[in-house]
Each structure stands twice: as structure tokens, then as C-alpha cells.
mmCIF file as gemmi writes it, N, C-alpha and C atoms, coordinates in Angstrom:
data_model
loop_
_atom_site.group_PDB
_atom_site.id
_atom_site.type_symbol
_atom_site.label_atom_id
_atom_site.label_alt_id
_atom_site.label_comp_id
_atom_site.label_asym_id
_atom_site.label_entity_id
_atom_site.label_seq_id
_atom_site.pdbx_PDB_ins_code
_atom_site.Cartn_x
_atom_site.Cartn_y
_atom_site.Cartn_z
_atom_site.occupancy
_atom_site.B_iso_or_equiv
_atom_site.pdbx_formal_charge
_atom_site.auth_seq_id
_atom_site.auth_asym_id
_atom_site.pdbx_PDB_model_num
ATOM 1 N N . UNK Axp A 1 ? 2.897 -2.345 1.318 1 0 ? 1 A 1
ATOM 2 C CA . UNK Axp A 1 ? 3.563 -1.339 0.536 1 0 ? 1 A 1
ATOM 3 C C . UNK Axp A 1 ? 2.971 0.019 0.904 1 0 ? 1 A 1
ATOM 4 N N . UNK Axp A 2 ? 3.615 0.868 0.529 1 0 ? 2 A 1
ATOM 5 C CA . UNK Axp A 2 ? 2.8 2.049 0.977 1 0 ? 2 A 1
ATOM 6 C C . UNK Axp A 2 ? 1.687 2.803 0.049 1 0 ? 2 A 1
ATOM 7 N N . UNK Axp A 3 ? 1.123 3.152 0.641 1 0 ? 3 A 1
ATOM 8 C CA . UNK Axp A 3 ? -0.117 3.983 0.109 1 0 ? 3 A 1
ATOM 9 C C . UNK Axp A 3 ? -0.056 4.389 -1.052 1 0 ? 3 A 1
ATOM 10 N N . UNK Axp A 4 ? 0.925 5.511 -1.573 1 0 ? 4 A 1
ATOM 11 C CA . UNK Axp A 4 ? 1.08 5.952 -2.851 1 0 ? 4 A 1
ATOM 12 C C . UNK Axp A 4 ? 1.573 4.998 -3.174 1 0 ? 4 A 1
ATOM 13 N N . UNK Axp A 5 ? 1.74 3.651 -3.721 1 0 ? 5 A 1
ATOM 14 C CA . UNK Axp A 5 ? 1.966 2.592 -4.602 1 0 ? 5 A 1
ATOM 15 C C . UNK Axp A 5 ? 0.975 2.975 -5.837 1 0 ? 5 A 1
ATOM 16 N N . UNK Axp A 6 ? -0.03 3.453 -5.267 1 0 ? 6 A 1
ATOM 17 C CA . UNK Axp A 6 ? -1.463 3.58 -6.188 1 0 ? 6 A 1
ATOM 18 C C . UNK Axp A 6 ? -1.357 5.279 -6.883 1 0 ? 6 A 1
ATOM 19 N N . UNK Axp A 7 ? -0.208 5.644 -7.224 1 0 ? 7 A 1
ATOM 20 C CA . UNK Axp A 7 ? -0.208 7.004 -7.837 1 0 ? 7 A 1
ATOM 21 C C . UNK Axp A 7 ? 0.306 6.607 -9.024 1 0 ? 7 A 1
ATOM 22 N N . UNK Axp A 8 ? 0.363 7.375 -9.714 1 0 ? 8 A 1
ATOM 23 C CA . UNK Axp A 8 ? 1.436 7.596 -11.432 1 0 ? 8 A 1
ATOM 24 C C . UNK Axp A 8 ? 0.206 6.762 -12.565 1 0 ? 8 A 1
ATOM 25 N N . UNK Axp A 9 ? 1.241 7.502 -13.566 1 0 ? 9 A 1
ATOM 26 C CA . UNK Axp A 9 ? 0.273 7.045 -14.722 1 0 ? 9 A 1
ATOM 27 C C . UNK Axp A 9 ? 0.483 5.937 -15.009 1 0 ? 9 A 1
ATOM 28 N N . UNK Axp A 10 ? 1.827 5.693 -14.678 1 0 ? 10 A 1
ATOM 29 C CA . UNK Axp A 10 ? 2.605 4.203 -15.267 1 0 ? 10 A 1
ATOM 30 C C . UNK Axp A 10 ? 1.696 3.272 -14.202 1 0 ? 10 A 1
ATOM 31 N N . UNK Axp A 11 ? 2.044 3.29 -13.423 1 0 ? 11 A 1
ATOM 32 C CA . UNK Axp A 11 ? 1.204 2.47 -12.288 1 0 ? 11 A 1
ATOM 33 C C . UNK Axp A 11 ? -0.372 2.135 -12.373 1 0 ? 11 A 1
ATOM 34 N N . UNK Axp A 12 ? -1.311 3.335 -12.799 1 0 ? 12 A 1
ATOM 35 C CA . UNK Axp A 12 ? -2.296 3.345 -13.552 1 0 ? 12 A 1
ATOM 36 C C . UNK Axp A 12 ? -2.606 2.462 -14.272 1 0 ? 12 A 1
ATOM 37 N N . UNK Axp A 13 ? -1.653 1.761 -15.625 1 0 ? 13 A 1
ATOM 38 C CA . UNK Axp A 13 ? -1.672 1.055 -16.481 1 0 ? 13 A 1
ATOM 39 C C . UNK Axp A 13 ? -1.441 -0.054 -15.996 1 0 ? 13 A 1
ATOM 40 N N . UNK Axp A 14 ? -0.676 0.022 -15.274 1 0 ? 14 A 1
ATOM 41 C CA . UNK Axp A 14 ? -0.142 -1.599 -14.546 1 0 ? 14 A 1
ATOM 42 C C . UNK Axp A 14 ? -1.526 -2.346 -13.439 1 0 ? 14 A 1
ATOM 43 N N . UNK Axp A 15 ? -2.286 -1.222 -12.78 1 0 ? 15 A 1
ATOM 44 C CA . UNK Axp A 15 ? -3.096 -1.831 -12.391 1 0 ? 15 A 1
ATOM 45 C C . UNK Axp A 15 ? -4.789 -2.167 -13.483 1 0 ? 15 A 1
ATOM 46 N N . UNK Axp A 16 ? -4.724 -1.086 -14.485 1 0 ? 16 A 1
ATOM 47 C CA . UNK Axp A 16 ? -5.986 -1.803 -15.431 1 0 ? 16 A 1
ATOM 48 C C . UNK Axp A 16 ? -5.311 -2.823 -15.725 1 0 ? 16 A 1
ATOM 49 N N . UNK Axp A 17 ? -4.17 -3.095 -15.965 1 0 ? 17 A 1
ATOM 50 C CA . UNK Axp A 17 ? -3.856 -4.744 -16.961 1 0 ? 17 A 1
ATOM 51 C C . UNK Axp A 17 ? -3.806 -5.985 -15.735 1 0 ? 17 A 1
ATOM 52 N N . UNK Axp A 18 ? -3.501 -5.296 -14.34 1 0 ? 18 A 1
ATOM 53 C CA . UNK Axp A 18 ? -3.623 -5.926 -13.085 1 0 ? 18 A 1
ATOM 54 C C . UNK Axp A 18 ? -3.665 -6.234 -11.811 1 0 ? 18 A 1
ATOM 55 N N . UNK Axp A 19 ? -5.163 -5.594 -12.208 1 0 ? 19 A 1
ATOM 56 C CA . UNK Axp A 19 ? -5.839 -4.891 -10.706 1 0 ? 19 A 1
ATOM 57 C C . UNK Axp A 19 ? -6.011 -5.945 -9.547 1 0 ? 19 A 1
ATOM 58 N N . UNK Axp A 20 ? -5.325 -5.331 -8.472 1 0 ? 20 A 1
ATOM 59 C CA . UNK Axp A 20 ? -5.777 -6.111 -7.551 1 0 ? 20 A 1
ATOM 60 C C . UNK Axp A 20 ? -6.843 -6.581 -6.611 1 0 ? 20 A 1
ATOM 61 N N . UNK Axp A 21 ? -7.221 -7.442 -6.103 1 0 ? 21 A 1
ATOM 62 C CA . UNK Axp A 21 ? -8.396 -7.739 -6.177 1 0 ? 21 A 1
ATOM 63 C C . UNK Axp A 21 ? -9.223 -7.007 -4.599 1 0 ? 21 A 1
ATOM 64 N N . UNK Axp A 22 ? -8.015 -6.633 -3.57 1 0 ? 22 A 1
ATOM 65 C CA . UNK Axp A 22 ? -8.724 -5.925 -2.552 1 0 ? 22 A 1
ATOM 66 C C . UNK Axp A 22 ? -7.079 -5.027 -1.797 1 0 ? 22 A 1
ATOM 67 N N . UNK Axp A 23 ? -7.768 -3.992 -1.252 1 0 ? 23 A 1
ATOM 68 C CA . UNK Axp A 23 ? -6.567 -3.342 -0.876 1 0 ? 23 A 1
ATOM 69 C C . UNK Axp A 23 ? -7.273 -3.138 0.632 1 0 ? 23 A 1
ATOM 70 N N . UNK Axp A 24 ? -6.345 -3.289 1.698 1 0 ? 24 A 1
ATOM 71 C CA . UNK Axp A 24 ? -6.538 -2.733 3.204 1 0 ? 24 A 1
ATOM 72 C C . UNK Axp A 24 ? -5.93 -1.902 3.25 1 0 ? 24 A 1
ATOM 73 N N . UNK Axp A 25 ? -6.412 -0.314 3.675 1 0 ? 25 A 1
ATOM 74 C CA . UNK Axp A 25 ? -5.438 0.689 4.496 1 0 ? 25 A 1
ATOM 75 C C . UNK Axp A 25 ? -5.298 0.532 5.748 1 0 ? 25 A 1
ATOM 76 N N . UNK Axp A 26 ? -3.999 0.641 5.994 1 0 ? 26 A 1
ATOM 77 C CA . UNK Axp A 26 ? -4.291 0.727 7.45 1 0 ? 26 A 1
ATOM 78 C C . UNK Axp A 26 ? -4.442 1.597 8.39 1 0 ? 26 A 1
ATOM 79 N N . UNK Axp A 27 ? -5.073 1.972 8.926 1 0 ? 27 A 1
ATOM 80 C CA . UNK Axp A 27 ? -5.923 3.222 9.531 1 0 ? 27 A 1
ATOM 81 C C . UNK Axp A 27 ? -4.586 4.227 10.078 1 0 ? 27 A 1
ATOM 82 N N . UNK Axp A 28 ? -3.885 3.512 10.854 1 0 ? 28 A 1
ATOM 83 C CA . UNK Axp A 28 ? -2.895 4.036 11.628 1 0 ? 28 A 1
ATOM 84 C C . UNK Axp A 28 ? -1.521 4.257 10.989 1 0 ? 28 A 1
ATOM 85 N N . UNK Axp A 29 ? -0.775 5.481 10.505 1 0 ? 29 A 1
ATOM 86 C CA . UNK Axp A 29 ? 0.45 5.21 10.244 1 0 ? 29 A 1
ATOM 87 C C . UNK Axp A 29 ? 1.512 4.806 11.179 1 0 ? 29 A 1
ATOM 88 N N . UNK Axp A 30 ? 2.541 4.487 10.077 1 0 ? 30 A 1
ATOM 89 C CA . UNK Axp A 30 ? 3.111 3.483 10.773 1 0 ? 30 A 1
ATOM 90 C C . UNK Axp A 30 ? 4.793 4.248 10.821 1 0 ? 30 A 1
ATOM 91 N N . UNK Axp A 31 ? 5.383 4.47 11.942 1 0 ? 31 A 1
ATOM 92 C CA . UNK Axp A 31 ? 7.082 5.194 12.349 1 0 ? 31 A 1
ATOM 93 C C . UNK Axp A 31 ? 7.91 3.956 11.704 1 0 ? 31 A 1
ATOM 94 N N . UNK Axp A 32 ? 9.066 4.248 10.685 1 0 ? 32 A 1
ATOM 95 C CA . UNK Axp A 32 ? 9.826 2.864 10.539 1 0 ? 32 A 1
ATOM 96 C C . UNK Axp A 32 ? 11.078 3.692 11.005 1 0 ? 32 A 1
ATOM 97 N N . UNK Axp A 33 ? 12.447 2.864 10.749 1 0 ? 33 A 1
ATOM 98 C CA . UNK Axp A 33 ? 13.979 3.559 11.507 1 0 ? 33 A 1
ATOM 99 C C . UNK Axp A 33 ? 14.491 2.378 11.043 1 0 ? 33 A 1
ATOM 100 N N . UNK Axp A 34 ? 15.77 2.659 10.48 1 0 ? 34 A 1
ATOM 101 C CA . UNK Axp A 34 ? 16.164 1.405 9.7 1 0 ? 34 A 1
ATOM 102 C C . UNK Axp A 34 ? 16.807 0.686 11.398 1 0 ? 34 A 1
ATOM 103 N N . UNK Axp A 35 ? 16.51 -0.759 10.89 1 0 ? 35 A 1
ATOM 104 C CA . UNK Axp A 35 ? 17.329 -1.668 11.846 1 0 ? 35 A 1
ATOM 105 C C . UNK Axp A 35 ? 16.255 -1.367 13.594 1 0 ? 35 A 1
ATOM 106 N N . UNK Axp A 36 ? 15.741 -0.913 13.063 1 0 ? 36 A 1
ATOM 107 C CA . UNK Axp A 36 ? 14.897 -0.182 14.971 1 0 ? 36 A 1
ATOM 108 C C . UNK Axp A 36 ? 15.845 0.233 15.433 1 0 ? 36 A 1
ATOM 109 N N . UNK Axp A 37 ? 16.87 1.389 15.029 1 0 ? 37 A 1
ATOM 110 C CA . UNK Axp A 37 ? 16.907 2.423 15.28 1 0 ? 37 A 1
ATOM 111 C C . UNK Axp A 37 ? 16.317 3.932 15.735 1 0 ? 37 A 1
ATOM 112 N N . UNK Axp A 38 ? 15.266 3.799 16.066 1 0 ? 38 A 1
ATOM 113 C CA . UNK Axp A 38 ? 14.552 5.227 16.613 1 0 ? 38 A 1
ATOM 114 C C . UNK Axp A 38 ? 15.23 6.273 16.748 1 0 ? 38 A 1
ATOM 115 N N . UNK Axp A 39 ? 15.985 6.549 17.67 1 0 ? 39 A 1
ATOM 116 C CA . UNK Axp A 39 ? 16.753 7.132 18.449 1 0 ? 39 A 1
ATOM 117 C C . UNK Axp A 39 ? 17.803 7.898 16.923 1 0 ? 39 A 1
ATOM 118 N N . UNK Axp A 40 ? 18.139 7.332 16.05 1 0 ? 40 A 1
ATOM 119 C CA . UNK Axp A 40 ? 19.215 7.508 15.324 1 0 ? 40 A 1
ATOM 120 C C . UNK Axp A 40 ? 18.825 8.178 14.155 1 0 ? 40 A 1
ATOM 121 N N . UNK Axp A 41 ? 17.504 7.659 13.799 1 0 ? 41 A 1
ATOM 122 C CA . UNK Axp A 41 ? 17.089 8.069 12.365 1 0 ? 41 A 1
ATOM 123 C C . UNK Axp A 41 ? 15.561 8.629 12.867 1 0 ? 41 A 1
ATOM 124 N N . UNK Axp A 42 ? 15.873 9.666 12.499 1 0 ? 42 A 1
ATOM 125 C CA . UNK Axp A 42 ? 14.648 10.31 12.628 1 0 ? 42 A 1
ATOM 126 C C . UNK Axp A 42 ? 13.814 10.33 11.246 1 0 ? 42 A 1
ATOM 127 N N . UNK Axp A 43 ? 12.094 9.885 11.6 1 0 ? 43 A 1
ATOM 128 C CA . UNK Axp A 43 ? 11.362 9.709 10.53 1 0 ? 43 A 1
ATOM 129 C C . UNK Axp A 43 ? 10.188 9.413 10.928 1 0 ? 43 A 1
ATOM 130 N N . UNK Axp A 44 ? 9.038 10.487 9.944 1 0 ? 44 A 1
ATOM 131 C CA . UNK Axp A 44 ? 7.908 10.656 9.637 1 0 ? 44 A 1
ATOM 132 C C . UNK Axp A 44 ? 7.259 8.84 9.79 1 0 ? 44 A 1
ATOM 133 N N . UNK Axp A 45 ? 5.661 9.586 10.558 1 0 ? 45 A 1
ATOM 134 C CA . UNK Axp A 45 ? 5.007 8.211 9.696 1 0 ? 45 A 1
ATOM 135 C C . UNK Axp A 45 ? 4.375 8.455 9.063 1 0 ? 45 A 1
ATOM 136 N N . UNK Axp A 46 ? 4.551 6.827 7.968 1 0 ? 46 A 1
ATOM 137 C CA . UNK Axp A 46 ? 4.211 6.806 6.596 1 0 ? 46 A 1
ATOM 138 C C . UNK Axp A 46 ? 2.731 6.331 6.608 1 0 ? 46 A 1
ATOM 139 N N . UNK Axp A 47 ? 2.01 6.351 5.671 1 0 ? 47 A 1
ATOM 140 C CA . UNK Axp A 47 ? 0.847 5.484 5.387 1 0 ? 47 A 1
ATOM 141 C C . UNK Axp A 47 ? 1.464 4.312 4.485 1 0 ? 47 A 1
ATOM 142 N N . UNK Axp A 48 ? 0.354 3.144 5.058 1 0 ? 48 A 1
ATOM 143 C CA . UNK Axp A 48 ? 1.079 1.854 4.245 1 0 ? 48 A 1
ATOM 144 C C . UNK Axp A 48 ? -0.477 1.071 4.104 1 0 ? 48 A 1
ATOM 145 N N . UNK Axp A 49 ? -0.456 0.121 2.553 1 0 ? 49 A 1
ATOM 146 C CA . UNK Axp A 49 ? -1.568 -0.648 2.42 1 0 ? 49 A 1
ATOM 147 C C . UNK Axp A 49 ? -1.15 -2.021 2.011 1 0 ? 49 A 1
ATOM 148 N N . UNK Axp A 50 ? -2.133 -2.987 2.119 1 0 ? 50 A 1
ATOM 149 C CA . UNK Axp A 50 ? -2.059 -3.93 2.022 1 0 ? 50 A 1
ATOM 150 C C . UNK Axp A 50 ? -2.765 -4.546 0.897 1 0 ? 50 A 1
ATOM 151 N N . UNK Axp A 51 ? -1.646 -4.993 -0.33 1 0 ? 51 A 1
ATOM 152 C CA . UNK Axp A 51 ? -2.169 -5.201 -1.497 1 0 ? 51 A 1
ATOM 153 C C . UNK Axp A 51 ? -2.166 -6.708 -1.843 1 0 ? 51 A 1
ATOM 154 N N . UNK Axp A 52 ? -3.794 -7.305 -2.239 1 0 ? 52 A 1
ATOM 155 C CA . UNK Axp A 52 ? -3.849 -8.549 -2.415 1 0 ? 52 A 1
ATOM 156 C C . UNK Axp A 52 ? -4.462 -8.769 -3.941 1 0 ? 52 A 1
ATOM 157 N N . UNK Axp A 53 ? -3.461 -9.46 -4.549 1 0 ? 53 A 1
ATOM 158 C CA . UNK Axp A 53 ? -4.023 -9.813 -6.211 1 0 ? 53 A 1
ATOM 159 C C . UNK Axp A 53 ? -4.274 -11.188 -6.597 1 0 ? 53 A 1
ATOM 160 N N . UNK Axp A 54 ? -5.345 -11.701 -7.191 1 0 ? 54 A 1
ATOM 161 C CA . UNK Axp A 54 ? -5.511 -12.945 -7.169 1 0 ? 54 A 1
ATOM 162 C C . UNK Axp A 54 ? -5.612 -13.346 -8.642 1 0 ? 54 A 1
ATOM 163 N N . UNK Axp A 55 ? -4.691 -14.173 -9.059 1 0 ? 55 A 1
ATOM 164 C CA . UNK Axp A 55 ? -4.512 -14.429 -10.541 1 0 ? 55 A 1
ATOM 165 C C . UNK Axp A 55 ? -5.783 -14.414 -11.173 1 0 ? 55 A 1
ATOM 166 N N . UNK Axp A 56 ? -5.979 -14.081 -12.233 1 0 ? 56 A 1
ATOM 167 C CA . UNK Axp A 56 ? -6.547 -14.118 -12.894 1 0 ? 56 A 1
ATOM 168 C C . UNK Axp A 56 ? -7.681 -12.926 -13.215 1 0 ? 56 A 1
ATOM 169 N N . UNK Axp A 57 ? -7.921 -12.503 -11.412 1 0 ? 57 A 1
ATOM 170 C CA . UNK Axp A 57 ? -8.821 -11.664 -11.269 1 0 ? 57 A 1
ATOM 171 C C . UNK Axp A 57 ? -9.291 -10.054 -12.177 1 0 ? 57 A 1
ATOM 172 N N . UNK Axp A 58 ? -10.477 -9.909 -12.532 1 0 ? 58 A 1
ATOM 173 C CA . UNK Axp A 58 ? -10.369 -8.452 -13.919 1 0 ? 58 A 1
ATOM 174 C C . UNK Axp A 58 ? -11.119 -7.878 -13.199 1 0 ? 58 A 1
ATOM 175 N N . UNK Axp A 59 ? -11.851 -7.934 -11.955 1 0 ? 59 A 1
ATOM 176 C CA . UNK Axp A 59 ? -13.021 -6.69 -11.476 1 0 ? 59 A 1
ATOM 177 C C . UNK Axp A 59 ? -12.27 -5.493 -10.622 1 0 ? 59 A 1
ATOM 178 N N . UNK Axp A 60 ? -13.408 -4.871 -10.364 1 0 ? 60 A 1
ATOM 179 C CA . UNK Axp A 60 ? -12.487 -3.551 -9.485 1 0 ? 60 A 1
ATOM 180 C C . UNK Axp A 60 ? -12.084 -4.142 -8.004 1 0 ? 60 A 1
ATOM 181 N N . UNK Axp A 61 ? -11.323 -3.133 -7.517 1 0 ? 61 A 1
ATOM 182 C CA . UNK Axp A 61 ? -10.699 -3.975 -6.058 1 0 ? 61 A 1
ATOM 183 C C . UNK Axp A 61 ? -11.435 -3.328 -5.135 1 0 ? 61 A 1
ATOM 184 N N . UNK Axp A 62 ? -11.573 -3.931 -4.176 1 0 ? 62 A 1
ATOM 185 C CA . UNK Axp A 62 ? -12.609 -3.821 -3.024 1 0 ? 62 A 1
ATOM 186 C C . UNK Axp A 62 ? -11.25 -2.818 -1.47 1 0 ? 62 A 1
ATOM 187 N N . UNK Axp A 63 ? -11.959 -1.932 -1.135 1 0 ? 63 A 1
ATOM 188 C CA . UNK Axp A 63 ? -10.788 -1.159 -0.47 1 0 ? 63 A 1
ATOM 189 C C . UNK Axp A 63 ? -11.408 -1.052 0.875 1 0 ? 63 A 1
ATOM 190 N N . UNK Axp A 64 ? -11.206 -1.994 1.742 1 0 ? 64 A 1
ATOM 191 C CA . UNK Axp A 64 ? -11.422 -1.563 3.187 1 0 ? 64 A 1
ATOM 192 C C . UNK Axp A 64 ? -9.889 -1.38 4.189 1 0 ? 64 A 1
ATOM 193 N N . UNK Axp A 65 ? -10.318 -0.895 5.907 1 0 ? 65 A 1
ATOM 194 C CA . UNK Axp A 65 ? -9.587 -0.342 6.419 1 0 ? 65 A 1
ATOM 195 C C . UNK Axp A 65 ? -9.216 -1.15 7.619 1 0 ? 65 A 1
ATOM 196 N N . UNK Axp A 66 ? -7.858 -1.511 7.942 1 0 ? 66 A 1
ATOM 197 C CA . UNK Axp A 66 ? -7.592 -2.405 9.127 1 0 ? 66 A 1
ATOM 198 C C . UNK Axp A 66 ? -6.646 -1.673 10.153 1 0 ? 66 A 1
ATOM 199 N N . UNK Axp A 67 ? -6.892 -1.901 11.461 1 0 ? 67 A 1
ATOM 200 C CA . UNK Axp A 67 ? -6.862 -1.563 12.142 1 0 ? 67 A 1
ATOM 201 C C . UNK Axp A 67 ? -7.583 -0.616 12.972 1 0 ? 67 A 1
């Protein structure tokens, strides 16, 4: 998902009631184009992370970087 997943207040709340348990950024942004289109749709790259929640889990989430 992307990076700002982790903004807003609402979102805020959603992660104290269910925080996930580790997040990867990934170092490198990433160009998308619907369909791999390039050529057609022109567009920014985004930052995107990788969010892992493990039932039950209540501690803080551990945030390292891949790639």
C-alpha cells in the first residue's frame, strides 16, 4: 500500500486499536501506468510500504527498509 496509508487521524485510531506488527519501506519508488501503459499515462513515482499485521498483536511495529 502506499506510504501515506499511515496519515489521518482516522487512520491513527485504526492503527492504536490495530497496529501492525512491522512495516517495510521500500527504499525505491515505484512508476505505476494503468495496464503497463507507460507511454499513455503519464505518472509520478509513488512511495509504497509493506504492511504486515499479525492477529492479535498490541506492541509497536517494527519499521525497516527493503530494497
Amino acid at each position: 500500500m502506499k506510504l501515506t496509508f499511515l496519515e489521518g487521524q482516522k487512520r491513527k485510531q485504526f492503527f492504536l486499536k490495530y497496529p501492525p506488527k512491522r512495516i517495510y519501506v521500500f527504499s525505491k519508488r515505484i512508476t505505476c501506468a494503468m495496464n503497463g501503459e507507460f507511454e499513455e499515462y503519464s505518472s509520478s513515482a509513488i512511495a509504497y510500504a509493506w504492511y504486515i499485521w499479525e492477529k492479535g498483536y498490541k506492541g509497536k511495529p517494527t519499521i525497516d527498509w527493503i530494497n
